[in-house]
C-alpha positions as CSV (number, residue, x, y, z in Angstrom):
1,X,-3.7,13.8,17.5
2,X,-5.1,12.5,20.7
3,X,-8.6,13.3,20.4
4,X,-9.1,12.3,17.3
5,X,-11.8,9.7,16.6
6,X,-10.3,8.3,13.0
7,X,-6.9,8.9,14.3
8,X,-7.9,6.3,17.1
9,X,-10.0,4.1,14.4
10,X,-6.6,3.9,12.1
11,X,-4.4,2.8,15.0
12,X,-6.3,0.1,16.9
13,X,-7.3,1.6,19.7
14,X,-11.0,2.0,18.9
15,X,-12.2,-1.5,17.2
16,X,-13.7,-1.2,13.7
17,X,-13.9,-3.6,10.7
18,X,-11.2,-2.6,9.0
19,X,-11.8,-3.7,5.0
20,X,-7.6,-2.8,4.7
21,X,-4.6,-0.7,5.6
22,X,-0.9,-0.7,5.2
23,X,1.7,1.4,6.5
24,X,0.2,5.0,5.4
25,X,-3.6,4.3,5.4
26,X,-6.5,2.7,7.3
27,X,-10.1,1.1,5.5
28,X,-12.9,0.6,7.1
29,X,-16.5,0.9,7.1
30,X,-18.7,3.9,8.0
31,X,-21.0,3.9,11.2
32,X,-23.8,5.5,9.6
33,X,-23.6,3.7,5.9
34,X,-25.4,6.2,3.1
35,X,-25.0,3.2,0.9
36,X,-24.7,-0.8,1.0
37,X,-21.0,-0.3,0.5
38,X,-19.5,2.9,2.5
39,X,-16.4,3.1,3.3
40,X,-13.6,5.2,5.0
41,X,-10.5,5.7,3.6
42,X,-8.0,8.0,6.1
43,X,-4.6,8.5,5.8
44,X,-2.6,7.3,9.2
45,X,-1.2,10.6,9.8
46,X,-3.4,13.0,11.0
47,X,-4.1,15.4,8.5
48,X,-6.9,17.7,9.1
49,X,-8.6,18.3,6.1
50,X,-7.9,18.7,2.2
51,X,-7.1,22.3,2.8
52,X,-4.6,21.3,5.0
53,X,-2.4,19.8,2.8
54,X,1.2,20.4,1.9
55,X,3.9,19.4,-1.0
56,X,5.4,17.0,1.5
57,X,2.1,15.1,1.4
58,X,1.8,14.4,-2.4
59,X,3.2,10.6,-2.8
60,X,0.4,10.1,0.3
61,X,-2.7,10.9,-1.6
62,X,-1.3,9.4,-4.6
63,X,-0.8,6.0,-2.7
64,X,-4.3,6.7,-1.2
65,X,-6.2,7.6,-4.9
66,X,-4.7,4.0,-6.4
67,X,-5.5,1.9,-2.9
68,X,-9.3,3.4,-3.6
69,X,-9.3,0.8,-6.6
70,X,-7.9,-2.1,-5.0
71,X,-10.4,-1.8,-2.0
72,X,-13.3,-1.1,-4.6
73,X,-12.5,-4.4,-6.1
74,X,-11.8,-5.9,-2.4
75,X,-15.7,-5.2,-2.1
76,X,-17.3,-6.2,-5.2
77,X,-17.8,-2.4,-6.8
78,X,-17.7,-3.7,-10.4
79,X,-20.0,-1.4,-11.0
80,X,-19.0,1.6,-10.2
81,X,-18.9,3.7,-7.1
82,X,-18.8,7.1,-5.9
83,X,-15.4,8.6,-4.2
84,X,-16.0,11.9,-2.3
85,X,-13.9,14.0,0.0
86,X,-15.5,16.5,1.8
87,X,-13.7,19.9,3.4
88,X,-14.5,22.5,5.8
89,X,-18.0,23.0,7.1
90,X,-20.1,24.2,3.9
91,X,-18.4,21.2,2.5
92,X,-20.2,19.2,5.1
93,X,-16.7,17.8,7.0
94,X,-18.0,16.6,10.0
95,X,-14.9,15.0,11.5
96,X,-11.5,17.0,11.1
97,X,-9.3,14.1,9.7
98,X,-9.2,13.9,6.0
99,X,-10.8,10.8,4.8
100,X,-12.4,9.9,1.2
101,X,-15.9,8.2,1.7
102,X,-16.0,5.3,-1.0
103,X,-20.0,4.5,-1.1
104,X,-21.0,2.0,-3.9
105,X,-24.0,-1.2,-4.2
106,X,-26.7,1.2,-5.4
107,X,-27.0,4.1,-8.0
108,X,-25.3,7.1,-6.5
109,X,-28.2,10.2,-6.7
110,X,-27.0,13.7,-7.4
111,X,-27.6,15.6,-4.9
112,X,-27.4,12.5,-2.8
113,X,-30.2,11.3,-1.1
């Protein structure tokens, strides 16, 4: 999608400090941390949103749930840290690219704040 800010981010043509990717996702850290550690995990193909997936997209979000632990670890989240994907506007998506927020360095709130 050619618009699309994370879409851009994941490919290069936007720098960020990318913490990791591979093939099928991009890592890197939010503009606007809510934590010491927050990340942005989005898959490389432009998916808009968690109610937007399909079958076809099932081995994807597997790879990206196990890649979550490697890049905790990659950071230093040894103990513990929050993973959250938000969807749709109630949900509080801001940007339609589904991507999992990985937030961790301090003791996660509920609500947050």
């Amino acid at each position: 999608m050619s618009d699309c800010i994370f879409c851009k981010l994941a490919n290069g043509e936007i720098p960020t400090e990318m913490v990791y990717q591979d093939e099928l996702v991009a890592c890197f850290r939010d503009a606007s941390p809510q934590a010491p550690v927050h990340l942005l995990m989005v898959p490389k193909q432009h998916i808009a949103s968690l109610d937007d997936l399909a079958p076809e997209h099932h081995a994807l979000m597997g790879h990206m749930m196990l890649k979550i632990k490697e890049v905790a670890a990659l950071e230093g989240l040894d103990n513990g840290y929050r993973a959250v994907i938000n969807c749709g506007e109630d949900g509080q998506q801001t940007v339609q690219h589904l991507h999992i927020h990985i937030l961790g360095k301090r003791k996660m709130t509920w609500p947050p704040g």
